[in-house]
C-alpha positions in Angstrom: 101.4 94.3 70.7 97.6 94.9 71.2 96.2 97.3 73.5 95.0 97.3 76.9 91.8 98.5 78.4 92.0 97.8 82.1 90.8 99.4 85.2 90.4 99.1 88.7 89.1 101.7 91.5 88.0 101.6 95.1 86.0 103.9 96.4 81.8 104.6 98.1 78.3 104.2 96.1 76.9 107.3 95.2 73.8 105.2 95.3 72.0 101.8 95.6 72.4 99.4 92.9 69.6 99.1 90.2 69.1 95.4 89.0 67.1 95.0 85.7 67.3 92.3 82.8 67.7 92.6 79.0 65.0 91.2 76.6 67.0 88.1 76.5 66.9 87.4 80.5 70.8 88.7 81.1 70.8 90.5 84.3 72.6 93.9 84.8 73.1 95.9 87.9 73.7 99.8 87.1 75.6 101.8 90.2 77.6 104.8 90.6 81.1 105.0 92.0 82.5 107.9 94.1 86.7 107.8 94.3 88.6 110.8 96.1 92.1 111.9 96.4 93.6 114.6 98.1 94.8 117.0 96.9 96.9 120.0 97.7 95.9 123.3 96.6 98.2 126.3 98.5 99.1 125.1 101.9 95.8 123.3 102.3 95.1 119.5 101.4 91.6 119.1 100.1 90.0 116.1 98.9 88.6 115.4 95.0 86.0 113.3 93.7 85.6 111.6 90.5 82.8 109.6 89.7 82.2 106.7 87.8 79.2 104.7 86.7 79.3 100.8 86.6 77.5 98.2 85.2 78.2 94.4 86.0 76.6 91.7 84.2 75.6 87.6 84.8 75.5 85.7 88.1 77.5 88.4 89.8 75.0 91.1 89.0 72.0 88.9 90.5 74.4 88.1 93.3 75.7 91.5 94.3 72.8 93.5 94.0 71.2 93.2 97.2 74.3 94.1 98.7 75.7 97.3 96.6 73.8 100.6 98.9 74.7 103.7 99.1 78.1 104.2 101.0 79.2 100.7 100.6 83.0 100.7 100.1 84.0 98.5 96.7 86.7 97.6 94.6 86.2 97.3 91.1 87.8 95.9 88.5 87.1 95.7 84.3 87.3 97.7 81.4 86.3 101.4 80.1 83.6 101.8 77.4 82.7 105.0 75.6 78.8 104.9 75.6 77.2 107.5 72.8 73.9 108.8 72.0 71.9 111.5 70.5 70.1 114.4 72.6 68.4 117.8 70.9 70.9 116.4 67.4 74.0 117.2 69.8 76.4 114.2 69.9 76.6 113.2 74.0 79.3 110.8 75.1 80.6 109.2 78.5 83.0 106.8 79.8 81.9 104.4 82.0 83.1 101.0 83.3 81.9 97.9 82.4 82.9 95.1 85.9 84.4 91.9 85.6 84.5 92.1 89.3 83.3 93.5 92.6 84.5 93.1 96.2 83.1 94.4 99.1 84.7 96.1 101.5 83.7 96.9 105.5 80.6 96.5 107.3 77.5 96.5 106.2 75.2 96.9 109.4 75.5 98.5 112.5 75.9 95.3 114.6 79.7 95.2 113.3 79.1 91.9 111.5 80.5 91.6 107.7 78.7 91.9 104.6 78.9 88.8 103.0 76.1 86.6 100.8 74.8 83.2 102.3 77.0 80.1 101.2 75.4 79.1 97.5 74.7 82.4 96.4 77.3 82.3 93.7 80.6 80.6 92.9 82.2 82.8 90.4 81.7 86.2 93.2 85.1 88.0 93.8 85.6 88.1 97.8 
């Protein structure tokens, strides 16, 4: 049996979405995720946050970009990669998730309509 590496978390942007391309024209969009839980500490429930940064890749990252800002609820969905690098010769790691999808949750403005892309946009967008 092989293993697995799969993840999937809901929670609020830290901050807006940063769309950039590689030297070879791949897009990626770079955000942060905020997830809390409650927690109980004593007699008093308080809440927790963990916080996770995502990239996403292709189409979806060209597609979703505009719409990922601060606050937005999303679901996520893809794997966990250990990123490492050097700083003052101390070894530095982090885990970070790399999206195979991302669905947006809520409303996006303050007229109560949904956030959504225009038809055409993209075909291969998790809604």
């Amino acid at each position: 049996m092989g293993d697995i590496n799969c993840v999937t978390i809901t929670g609020r942007l830290t901050r807006d979405a940063e769309l950039k391309s590689t030297a070879g024209g791949t897009a990626v969009c770079k955000f942060g995720v905020a997830v809390n839980r409650r927690t109980k500490k004593g007699d008093e429930w308080a809440n927790e946050a963990s916080f996770f940064d995502v990239s996403l890749w292709g189409r979806q990252a060209e597609t979703l970009s505009r719409y990922l800002t601060k606050g937005k609820q999303v679901g996520v969905t893809g794997e966990l990669r250990q990123e490492r690098w050097q700083r003052d010769g101390q070894a530095q790691s982090k885990v970070a998730i790399v999206a195979s999808g991302v669905q947006l949750f809520g409303k996006a403005d303050g007229d109560g309509r949904e956030s959504r892309p225009q038809e055409g946009l993209g075909g291969d967008v998790d809604w």
